[in-house]
Residue frames relative to the residue before (quaternion, step in Angstrom):
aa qw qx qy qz dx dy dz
X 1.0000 0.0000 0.0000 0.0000 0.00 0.00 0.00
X 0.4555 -0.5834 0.6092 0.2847 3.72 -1.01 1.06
X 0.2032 -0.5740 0.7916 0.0510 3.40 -1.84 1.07
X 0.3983 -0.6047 0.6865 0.0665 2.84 -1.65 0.67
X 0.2172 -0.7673 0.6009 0.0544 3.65 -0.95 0.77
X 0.3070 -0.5905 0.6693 0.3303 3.90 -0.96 0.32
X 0.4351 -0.6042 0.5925 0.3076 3.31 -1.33 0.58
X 0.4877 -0.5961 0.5577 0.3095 3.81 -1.07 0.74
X 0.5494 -0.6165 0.4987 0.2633 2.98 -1.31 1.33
X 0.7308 -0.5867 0.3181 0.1431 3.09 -1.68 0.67
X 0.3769 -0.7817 0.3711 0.3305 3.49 0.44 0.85
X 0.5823 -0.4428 0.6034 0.3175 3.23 -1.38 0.33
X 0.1428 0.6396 -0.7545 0.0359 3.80 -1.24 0.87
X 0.6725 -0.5440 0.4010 0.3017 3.17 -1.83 0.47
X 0.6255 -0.4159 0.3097 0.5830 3.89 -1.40 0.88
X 0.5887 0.5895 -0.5149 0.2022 3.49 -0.38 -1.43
X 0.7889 0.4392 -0.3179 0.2894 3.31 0.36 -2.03
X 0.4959 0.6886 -0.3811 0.3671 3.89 1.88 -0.45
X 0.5262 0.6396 -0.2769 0.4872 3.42 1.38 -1.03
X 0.6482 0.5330 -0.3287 0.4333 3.28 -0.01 -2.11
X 0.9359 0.1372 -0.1373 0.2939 3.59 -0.13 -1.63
X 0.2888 0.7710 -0.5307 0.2014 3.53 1.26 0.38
X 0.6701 0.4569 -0.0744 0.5802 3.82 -0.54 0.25
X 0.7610 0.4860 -0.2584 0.3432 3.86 -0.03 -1.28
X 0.1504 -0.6243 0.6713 0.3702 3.91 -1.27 0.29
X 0.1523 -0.5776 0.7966 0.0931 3.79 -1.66 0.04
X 0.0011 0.7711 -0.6367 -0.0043 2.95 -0.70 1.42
X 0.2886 -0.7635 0.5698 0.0957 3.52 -0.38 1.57
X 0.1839 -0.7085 0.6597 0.1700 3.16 -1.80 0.41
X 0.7111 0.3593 -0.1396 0.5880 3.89 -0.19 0.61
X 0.2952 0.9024 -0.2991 0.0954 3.32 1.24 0.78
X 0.9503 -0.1362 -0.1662 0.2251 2.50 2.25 -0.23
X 0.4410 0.5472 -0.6616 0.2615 2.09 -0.66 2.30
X 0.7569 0.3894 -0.2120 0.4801 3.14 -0.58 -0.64
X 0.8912 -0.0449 -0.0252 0.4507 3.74 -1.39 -0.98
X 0.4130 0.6510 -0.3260 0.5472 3.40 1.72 -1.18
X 0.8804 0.2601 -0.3121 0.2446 3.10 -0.67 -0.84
X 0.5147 0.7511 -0.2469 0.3316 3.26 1.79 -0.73
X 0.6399 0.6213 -0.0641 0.4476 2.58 1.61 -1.62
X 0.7044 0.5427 -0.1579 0.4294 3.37 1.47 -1.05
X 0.6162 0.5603 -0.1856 0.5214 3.11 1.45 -0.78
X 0.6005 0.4901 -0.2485 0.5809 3.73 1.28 -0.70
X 0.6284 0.4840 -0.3160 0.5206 3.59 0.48 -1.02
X 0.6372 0.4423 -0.4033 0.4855 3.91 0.54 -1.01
X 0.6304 0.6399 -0.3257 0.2952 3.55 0.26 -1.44
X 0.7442 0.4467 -0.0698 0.4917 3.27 1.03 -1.40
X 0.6676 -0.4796 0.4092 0.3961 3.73 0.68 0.14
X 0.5435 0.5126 -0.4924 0.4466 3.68 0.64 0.14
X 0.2277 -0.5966 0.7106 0.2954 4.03 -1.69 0.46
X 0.2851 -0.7257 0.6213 0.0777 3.26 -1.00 1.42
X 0.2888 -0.5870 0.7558 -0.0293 3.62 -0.93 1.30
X 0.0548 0.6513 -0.7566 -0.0192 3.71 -1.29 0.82
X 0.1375 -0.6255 0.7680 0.0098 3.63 -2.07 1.16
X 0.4684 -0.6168 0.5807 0.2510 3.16 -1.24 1.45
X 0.8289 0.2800 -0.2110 0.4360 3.70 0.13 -1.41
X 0.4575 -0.6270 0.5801 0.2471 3.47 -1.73 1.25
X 0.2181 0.6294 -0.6864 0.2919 3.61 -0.42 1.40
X 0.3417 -0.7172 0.5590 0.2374 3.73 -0.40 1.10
X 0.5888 0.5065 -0.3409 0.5297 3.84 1.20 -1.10
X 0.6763 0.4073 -0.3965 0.4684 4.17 0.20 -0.32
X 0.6294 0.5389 -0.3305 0.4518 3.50 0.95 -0.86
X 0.6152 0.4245 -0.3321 0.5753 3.71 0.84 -0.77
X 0.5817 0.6407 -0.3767 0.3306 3.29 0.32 -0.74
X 0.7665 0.3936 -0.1306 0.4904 3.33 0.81 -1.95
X 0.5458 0.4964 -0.4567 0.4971 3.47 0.84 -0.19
X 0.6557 0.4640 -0.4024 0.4392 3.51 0.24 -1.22
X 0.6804 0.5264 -0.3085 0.4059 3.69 0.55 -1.05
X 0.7657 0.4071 -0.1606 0.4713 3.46 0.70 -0.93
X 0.4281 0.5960 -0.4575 0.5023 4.14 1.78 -0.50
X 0.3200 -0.6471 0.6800 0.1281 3.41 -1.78 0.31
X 0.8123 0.3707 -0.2469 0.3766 3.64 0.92 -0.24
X 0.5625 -0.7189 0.2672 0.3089 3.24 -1.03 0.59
X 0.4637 0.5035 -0.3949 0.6128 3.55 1.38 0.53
X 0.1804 0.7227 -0.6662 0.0370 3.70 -0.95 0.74
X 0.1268 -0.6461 0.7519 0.0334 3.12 -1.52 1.32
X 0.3506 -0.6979 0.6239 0.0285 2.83 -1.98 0.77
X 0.1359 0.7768 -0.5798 0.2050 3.84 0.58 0.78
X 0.4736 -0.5682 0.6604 0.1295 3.44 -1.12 1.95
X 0.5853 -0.6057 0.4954 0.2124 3.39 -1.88 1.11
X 0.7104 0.3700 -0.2854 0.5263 3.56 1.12 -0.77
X 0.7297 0.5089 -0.3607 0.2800 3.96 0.32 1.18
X 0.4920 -0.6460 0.4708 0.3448 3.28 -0.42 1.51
X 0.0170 0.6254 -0.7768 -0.0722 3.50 -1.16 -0.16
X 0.5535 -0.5862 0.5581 0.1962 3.19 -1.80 0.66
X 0.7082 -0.5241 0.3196 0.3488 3.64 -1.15 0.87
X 0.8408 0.1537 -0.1542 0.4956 3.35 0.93 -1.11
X 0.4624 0.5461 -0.6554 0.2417 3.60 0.35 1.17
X 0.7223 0.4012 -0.4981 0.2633 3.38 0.05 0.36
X 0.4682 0.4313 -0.4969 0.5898 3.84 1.59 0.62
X 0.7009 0.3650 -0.4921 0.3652 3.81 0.39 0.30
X 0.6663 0.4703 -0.4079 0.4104 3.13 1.14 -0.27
X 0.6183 0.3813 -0.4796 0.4922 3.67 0.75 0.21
X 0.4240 0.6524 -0.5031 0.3762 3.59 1.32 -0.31
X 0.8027 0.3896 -0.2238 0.3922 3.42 0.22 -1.85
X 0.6522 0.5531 -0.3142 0.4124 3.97 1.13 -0.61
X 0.8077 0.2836 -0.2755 0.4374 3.31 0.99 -0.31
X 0.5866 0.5359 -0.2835 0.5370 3.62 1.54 -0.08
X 0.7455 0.0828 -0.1645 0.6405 3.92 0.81 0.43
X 0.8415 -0.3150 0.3512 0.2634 3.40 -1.84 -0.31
X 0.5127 0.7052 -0.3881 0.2987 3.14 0.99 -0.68
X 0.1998 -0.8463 0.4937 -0.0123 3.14 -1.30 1.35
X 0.7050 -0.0173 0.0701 0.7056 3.11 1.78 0.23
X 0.1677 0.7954 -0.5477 0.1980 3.57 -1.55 -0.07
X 0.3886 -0.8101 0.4387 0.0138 3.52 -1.08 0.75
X 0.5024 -0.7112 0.4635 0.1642 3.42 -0.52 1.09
X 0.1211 -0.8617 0.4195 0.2583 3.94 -0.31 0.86
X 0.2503 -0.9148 0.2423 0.2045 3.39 -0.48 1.16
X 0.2135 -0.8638 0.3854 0.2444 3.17 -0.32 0.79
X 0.3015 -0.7943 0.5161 0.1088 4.25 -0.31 1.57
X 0.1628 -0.8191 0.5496 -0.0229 3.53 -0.95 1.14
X 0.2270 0.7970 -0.5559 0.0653 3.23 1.67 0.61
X 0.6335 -0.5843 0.4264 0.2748 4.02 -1.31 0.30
X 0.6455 0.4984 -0.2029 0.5420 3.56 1.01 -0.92
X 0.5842 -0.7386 0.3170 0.1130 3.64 -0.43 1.40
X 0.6882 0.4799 -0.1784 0.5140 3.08 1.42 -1.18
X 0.5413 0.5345 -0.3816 0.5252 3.92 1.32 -0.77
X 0.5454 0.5932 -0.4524 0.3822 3.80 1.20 -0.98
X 0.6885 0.5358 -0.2516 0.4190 3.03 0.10 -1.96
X 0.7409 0.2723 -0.3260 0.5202 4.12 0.19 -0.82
X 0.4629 0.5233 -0.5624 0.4423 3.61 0.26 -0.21
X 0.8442 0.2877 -0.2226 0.3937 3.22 -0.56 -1.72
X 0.8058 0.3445 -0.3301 0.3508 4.02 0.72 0.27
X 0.5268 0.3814 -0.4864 0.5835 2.72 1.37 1.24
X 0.4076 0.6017 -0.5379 0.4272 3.73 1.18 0.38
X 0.6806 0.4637 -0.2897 0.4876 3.64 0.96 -1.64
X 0.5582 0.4208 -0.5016 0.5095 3.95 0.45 -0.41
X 0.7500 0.4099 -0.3426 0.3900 3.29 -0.13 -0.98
X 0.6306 0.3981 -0.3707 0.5536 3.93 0.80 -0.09
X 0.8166 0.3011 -0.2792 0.4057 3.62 0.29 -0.14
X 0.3487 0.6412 -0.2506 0.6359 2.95 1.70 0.03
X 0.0921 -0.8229 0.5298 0.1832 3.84 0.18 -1.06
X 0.3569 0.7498 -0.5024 0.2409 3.23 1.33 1.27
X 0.3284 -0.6605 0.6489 0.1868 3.68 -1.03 0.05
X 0.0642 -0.7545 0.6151 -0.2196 3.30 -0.17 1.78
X 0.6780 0.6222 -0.3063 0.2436 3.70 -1.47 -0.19
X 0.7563 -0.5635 0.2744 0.1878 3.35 -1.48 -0.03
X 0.7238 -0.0468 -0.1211 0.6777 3.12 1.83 -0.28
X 0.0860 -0.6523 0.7509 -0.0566 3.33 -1.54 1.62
X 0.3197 -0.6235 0.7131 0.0221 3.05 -2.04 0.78
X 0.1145 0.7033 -0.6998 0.0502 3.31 -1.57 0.89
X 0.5951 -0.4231 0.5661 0.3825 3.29 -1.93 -0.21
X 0.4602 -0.7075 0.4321 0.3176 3.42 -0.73 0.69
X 0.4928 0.6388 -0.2698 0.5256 3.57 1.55 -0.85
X 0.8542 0.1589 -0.2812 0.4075 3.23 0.59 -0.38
X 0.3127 0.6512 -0.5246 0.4506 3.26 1.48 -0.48
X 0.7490 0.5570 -0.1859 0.3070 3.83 0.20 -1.87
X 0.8009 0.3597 -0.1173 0.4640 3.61 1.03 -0.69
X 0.5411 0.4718 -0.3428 0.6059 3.37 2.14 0.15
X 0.6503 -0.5677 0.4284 0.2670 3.74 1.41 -0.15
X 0.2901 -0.7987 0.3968 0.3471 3.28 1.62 0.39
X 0.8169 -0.2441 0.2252 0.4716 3.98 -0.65 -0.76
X 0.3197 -0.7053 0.5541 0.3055 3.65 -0.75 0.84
X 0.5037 -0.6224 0.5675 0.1919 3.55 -1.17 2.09
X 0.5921 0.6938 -0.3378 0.2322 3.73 0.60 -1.15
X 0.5888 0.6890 -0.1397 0.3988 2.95 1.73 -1.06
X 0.1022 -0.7383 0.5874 0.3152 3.88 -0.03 0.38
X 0.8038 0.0181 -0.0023 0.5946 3.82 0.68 -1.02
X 0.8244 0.2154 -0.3616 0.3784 3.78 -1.53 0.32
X 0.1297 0.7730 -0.6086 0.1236 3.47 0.78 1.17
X 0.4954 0.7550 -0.2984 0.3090 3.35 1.38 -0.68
X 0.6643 0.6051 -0.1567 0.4099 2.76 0.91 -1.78
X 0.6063 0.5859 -0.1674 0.5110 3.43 0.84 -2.28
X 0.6095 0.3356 -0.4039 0.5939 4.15 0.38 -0.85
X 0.7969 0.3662 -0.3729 0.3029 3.55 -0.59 -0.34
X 0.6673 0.5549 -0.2395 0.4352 3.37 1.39 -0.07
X 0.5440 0.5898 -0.1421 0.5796 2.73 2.34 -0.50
X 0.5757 0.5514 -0.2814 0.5342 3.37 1.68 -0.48
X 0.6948 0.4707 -0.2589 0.4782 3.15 0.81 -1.08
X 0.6736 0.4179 -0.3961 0.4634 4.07 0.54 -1.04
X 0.7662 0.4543 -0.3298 0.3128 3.37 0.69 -0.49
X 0.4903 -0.5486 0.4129 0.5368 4.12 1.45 0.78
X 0.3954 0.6883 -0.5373 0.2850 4.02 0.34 0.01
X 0.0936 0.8703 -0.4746 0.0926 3.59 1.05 1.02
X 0.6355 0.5016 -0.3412 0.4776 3.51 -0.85 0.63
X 0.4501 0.5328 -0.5973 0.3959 4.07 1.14 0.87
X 0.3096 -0.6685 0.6758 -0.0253 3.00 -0.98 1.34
X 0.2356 -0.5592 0.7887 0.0981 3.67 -1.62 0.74
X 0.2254 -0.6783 0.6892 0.1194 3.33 -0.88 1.15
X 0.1546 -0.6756 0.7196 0.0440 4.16 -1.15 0.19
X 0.1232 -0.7520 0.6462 -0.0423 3.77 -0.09 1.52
């Protein structure tokens, strides 16, 4: 016979994390069960609207956020990345103080094993000399984000990339790589 479980009450988390998500969508995969769902249930608690996707496609997940955001600035920041305190006031800093119509966040990977270093950081330099926009958090106008088709789903990985290439064929001048 199937048991039912109560879901464990919501942990206690510090003010800040009330701030961080006041306002915000989190669009969870695996909502529900396990860490997913844990995750979902915390993220609600705290002032976030929680948007759940069955399928792991990083390009549907952006998507549904973008679909499900109300403002006309959308960022995209992956769940597994520290960011620094003040990139999200520079990124409304740099969107609303110039042209910029989007743009990418450079990431910097701290994986422990020497060899993942070494390939990381040469495929950062390609990607800089290259002029690709790669990584864990990008920003756009929603207008344009919306009329380029937001992220190609087709895409299992470098949808990133592909959007920024999509910015760029389309005269959308003014994507900016930000370096925190």
């Amino acid at each position: 016979m199937a048991q039912s479980h109560p879901q464990p009450p919501v942990p206690p988390a510090p003010p800040i994390l009330a701030q961080i998500l006041k306002d915000k969508i989190a669009v969870i995969t695996g909502a529900g069960r396990g860490i997913g769902a844990a995750a979902a249930r915390l993220f609600a608690a705290h002032g976030a609207r929680v948007v759940t996707e069955t399928e792991h496609n990083i390009a549907r997940v952006r998507n549904r956020g973008a679909a499900a955001a109300q403002g006309e600035l959308l960022v995209f920041l992956d769940a597994d990345t520290l960011i620094p305190e003040e990139l999200l006031p520079h990124i409304h800093e740099v969107m609303t103080a110039t042209a910029c119509v989007g743009g990418a966040v450079d990431t910097d990977y701290l994986p422990q094993k020497r060899s993942v270093r070494l390939y990381l950081r040469l495929w950062r330099v390609l990607g800089r000399v290259a002029g690709m926009a790669q990584g864990a958090t990008q920003f756009c106008r929603r207008d344009v984000f919306t009329k380029l088709g937001g992220y190609d789903e087709s895409l299992l990985m470098g949808e990133d990339v592909e959007n920024r290439r999509k910015f760029i064929e389309q005269n959308a001048l003014n994507v900016k790589n930000l370096d925190i």
